[in-house]
BALOBA-1460 file (C-alpha; in Angstrom, 3 decimals):
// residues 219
<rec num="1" residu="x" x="9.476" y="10.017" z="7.049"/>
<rec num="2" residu="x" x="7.825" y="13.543" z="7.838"/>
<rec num="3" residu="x" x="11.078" y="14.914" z="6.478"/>
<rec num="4" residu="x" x="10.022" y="13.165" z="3.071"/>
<rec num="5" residu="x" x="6.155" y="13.942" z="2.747"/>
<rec num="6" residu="x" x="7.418" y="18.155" z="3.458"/>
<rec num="7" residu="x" x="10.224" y="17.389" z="0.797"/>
<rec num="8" residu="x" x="7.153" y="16.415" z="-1.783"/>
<rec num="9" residu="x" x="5.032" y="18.844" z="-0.403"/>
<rec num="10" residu="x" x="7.893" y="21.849" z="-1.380"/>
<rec num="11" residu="x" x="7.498" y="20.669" z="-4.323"/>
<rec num="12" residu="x" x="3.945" y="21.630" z="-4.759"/>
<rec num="13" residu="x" x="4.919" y="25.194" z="-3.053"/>
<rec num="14" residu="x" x="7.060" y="25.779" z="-5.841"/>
<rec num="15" residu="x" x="4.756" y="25.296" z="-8.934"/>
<rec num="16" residu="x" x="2.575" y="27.853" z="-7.734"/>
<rec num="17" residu="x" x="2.640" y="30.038" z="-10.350"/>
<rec num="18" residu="x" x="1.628" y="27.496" z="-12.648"/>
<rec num="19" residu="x" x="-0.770" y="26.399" z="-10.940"/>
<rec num="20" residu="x" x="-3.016" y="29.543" z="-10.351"/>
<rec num="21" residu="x" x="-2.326" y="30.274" z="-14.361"/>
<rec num="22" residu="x" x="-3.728" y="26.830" z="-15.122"/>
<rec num="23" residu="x" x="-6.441" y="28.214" z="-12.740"/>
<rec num="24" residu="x" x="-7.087" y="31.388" z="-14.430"/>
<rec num="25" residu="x" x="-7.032" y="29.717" z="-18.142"/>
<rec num="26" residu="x" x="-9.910" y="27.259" z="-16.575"/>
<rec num="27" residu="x" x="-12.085" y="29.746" z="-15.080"/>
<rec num="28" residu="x" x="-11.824" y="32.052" z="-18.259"/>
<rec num="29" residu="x" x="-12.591" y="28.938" z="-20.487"/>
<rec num="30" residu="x" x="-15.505" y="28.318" z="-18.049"/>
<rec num="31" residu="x" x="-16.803" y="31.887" z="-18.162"/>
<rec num="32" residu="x" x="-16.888" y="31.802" z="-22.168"/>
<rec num="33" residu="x" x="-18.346" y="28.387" z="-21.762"/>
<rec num="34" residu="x" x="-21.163" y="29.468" z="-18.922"/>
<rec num="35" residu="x" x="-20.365" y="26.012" z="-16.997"/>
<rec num="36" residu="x" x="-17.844" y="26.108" z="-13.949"/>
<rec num="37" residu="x" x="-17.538" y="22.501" z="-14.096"/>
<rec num="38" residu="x" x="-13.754" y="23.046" z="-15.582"/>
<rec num="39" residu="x" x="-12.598" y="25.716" z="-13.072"/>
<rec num="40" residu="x" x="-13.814" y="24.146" z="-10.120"/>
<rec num="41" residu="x" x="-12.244" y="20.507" z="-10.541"/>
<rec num="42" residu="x" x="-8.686" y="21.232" z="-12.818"/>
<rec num="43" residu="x" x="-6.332" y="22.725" z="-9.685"/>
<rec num="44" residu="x" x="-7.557" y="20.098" z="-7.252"/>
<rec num="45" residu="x" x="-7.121" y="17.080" z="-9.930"/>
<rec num="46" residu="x" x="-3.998" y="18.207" z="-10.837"/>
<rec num="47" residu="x" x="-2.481" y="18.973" z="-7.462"/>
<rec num="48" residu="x" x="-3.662" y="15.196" z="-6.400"/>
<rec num="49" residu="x" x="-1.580" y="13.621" z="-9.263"/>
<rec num="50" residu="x" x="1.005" y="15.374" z="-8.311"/>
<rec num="51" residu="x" x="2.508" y="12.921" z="-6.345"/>
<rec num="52" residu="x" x="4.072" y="11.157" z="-9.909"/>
<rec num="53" residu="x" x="5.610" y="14.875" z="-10.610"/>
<rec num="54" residu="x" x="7.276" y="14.392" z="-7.358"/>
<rec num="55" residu="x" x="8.795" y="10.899" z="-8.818"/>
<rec num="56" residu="x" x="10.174" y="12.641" z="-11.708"/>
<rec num="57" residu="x" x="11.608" y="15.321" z="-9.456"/>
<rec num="58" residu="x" x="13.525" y="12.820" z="-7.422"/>
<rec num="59" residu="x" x="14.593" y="10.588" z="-10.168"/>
<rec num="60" residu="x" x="16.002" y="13.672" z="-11.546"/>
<rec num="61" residu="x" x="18.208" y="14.807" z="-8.606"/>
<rec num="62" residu="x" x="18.769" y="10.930" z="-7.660"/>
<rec num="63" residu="x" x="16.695" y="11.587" z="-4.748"/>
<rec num="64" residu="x" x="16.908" y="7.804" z="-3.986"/>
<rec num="65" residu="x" x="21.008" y="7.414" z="-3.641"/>
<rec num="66" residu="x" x="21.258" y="9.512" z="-0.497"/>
<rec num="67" residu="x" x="17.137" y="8.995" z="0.539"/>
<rec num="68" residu="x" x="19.017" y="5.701" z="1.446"/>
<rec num="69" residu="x" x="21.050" y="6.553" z="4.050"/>
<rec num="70" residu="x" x="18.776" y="8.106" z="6.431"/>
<rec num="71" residu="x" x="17.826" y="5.946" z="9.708"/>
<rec num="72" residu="x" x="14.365" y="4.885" z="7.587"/>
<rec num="73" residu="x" x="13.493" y="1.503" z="6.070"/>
<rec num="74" residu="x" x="12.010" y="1.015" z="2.590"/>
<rec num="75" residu="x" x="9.135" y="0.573" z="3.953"/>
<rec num="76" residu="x" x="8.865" y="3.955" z="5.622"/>
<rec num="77" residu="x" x="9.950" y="5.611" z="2.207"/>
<rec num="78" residu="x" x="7.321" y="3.996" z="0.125"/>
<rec num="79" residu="x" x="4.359" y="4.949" z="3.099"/>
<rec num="80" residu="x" x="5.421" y="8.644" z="3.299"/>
<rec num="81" residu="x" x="4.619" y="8.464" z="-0.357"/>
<rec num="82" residu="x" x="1.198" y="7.336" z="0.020"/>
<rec num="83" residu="x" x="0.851" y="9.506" z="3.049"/>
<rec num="84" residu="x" x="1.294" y="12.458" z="1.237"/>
<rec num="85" residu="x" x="-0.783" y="11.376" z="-1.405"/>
<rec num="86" residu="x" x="-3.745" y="11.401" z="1.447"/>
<rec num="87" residu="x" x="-3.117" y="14.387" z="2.527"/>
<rec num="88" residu="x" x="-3.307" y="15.950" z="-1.296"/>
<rec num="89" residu="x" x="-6.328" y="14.473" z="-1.592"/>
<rec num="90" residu="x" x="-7.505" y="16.396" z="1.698"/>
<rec num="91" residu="x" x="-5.798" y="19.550" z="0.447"/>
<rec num="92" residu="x" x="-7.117" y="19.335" z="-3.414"/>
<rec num="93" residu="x" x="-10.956" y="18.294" z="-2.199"/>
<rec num="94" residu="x" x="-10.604" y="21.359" z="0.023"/>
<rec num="95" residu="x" x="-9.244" y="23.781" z="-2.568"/>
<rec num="96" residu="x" x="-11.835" y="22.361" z="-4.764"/>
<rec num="97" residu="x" x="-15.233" y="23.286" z="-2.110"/>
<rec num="98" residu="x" x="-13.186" y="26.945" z="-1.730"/>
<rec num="99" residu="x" x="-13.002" y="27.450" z="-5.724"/>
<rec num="100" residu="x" x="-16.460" y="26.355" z="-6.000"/>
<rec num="101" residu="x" x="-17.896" y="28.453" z="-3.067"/>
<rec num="102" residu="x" x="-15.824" y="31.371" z="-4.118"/>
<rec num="103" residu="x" x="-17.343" y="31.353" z="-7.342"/>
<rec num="104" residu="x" x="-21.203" y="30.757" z="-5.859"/>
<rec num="105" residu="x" x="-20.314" y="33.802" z="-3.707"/>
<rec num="106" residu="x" x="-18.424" y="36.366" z="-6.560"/>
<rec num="107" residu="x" x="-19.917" y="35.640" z="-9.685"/>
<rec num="108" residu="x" x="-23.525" y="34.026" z="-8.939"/>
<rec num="109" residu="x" x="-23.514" y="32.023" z="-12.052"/>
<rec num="110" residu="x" x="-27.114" y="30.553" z="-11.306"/>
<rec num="111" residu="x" x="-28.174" y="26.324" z="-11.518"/>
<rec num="112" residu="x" x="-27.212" y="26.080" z="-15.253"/>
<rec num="113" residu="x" x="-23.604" y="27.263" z="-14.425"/>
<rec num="114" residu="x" x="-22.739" y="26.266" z="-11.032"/>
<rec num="115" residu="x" x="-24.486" y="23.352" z="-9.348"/>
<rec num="116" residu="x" x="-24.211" y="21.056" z="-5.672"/>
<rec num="117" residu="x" x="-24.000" y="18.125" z="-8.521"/>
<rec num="118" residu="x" x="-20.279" y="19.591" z="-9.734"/>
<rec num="119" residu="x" x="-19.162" y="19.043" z="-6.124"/>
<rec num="120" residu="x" x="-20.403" y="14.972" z="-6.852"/>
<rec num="121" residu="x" x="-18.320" y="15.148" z="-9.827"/>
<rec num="122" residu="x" x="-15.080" y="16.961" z="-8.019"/>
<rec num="123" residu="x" x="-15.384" y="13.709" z="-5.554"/>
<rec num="124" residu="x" x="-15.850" y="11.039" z="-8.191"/>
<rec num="125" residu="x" x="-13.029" y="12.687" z="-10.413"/>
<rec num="126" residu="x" x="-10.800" y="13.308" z="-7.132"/>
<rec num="127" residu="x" x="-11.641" y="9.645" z="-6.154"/>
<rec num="128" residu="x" x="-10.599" y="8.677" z="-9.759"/>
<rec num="129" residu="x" x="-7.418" y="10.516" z="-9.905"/>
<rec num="130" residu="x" x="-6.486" y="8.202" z="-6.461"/>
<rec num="131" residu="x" x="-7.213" y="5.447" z="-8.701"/>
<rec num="132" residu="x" x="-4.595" y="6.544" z="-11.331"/>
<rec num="133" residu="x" x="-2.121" y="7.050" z="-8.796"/>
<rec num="134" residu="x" x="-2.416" y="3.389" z="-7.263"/>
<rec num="135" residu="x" x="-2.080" y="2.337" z="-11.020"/>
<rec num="136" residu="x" x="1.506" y="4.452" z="-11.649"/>
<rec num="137" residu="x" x="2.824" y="3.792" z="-8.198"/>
<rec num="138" residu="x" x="4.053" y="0.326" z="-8.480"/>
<rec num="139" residu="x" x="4.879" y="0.633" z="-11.804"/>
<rec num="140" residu="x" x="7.188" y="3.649" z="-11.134"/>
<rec num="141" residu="x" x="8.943" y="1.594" z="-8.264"/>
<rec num="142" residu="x" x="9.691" y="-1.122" z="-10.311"/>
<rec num="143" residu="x" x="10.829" y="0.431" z="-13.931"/>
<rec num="144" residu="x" x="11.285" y="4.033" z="-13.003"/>
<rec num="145" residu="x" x="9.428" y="7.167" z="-14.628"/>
<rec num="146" residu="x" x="10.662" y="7.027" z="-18.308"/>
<rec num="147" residu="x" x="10.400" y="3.123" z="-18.554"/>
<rec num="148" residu="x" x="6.660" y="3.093" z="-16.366"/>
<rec num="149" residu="x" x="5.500" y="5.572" z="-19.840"/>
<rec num="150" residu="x" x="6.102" y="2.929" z="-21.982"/>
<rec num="151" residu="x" x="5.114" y="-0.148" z="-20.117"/>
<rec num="152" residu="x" x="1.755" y="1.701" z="-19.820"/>
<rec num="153" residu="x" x="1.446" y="2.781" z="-23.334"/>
<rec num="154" residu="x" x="2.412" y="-1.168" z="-24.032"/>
<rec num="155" residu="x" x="-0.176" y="-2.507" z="-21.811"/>
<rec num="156" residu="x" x="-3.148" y="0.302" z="-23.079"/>
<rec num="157" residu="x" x="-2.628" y="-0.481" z="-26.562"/>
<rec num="158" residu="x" x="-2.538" y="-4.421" z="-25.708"/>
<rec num="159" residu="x" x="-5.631" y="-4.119" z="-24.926"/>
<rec num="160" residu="x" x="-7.714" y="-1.679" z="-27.179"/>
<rec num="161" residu="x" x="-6.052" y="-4.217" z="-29.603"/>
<rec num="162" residu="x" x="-7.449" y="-7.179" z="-27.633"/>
<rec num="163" residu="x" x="-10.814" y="-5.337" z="-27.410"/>
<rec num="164" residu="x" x="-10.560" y="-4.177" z="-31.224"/>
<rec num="165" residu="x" x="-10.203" y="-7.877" z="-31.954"/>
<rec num="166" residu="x" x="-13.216" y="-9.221" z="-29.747"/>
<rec num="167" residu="x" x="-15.490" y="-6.168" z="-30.818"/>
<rec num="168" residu="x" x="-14.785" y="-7.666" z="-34.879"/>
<rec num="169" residu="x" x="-14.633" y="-11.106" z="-34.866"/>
<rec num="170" residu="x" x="-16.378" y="-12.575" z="-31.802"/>
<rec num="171" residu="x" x="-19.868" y="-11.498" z="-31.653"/>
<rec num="172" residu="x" x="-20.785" y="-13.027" z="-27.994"/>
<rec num="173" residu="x" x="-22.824" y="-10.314" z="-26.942"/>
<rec num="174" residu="x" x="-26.316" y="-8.989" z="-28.105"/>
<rec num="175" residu="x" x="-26.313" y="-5.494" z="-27.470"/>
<rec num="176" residu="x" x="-29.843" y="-5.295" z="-27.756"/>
<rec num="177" residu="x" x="-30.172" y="-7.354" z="-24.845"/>
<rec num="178" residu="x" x="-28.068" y="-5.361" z="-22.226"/>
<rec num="179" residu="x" x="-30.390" y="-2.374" z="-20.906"/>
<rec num="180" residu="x" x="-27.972" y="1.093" z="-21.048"/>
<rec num="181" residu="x" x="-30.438" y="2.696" z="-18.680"/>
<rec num="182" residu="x" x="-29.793" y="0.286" z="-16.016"/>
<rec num="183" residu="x" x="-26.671" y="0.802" z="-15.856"/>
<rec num="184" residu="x" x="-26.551" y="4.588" z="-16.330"/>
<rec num="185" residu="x" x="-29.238" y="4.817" z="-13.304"/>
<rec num="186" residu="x" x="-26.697" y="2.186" z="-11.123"/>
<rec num="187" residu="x" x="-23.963" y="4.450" z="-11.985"/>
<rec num="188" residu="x" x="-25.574" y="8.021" z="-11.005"/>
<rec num="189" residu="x" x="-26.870" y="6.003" z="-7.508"/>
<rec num="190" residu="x" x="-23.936" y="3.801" z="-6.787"/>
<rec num="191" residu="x" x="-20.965" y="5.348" z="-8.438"/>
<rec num="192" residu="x" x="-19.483" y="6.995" z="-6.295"/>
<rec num="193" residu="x" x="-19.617" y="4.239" z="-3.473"/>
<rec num="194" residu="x" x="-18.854" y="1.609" z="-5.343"/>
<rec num="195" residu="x" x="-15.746" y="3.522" z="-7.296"/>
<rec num="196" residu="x" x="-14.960" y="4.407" z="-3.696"/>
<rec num="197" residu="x" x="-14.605" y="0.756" z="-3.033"/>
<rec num="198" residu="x" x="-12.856" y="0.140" z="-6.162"/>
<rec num="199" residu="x" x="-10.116" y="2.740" z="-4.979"/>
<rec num="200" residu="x" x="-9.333" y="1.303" z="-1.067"/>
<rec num="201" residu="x" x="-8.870" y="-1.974" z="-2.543"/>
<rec num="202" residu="x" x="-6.763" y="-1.137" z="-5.415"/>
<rec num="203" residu="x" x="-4.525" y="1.647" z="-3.204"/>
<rec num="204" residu="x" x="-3.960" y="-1.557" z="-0.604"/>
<rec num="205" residu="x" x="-3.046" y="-3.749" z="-3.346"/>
<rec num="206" residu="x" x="-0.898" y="-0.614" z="-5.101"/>
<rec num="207" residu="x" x="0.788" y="-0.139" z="-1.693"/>
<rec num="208" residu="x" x="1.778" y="-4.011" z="-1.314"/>
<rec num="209" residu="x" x="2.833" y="-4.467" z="-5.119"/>
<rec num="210" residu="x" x="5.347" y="-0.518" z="-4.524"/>
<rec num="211" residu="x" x="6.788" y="-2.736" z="-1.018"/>
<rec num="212" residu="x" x="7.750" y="-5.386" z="-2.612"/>
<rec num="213" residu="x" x="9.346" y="-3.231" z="-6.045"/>
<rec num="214" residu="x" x="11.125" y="-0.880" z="-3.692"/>
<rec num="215" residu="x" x="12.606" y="-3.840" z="-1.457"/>
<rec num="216" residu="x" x="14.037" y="-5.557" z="-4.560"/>
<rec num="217" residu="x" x="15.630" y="-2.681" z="-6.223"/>
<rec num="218" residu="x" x="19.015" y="-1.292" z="-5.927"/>
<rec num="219" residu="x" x="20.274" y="1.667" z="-6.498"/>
């Protein structure tokens, strides 16, 4: 299994260069934009969603036909996944503080450019992107990486279109009556514990639904 989480991890090593160019483009667009929000939470973000590059990668070299054969159990397969997810969550929060200290220390962009709140948001969007992953994951177990695009794309549109209709012809809300500040002040206090929540119990749930896709599939 630790054989596994270093294979992903190579992976990472070897879109390097990519990734510090996709660092350079967002610290340029954040210099021309005088807010470092960008350049401080793209690399880690994309480094923690890595892990569905990684499925791609192995679908591609049919990672899964000889994965097999090793002394491990499904089981084992499908944690080292998530394990290595949890650790590029460790590695991309810690990039992140490094990028944002780095640029506290070398350009000195003052409050309006660079502030202790943009280390909230790297949380809440790194806590998000865990969120997404627990969402692909069982999906890519059971349909694979080009069929999970369109079962997602199927069940997105299903329901803006189930929204769309509700929105036009069933008026059961008065929108006068719900209070937007409420919510926005519940959302700056408890958002980030509460989406915190929202992520342990959907990455247990995410883990159980991958088990029992990865058990029932052959290869």
């Amino acid at each position: 299994m630790k054989g596994l989480i270093i294979k992903d991890l190579l992976f990472i090593k070897n879109t390097w260069k990519n990734i510090v160019l996709i660092f350079v483009g967002s610290l340029l667009l954040s210099i021309s934009l005088g807010n470092y929000l960008l350049a401080v939470v793209c690399v880690p973000v994309m480094l923690l969603t890595s892990g569905i590059n990684t499925f791609q990668t192995d679908e591609f070299y049919n990672t899964d036909a000889y994965t097999l054969s090793y002394p491990l159990s499904r089981r084992q397969i499908v944690t080292s996944k998530y394990l290595f997810t949890l650790i590029m969550l460790a590695i991309s929060t810690y990039i992140g503080c490094v990028i944002y200290f780095g640029i506290y220390v070398i350009i000195n962009p003052g409050f309006n450019g660079l502030n202790t709140y943009m280390l909230r948001q790297l949380l809440m969007l790194e806590i998000s992107g865990l969120l997404v992953d627990s969402i692909f994951y069982p999906i890519i177990y059971k349909y694979g990486c080009e069929k999970s695009r369109f079962v997602l794309m199927s069940i997105v549109i299903l329901l803006l279109g189930i929204g769309s209709i509700l929105s036009v012809y069933v008026n059961f809300i008065d929108i006068k009556l719900i209070d937007f500040s409420k919510i926005i002040n519940f959302i700056d206090k408890y958002g980030l514990i509460s989406l915190s929540i929202l992520v342990v119990v959907s990455s247990i749930i995410s883990y159980l639904l991958s088990l029992l896709s990865y058990r029932h599939k052959d290869y």
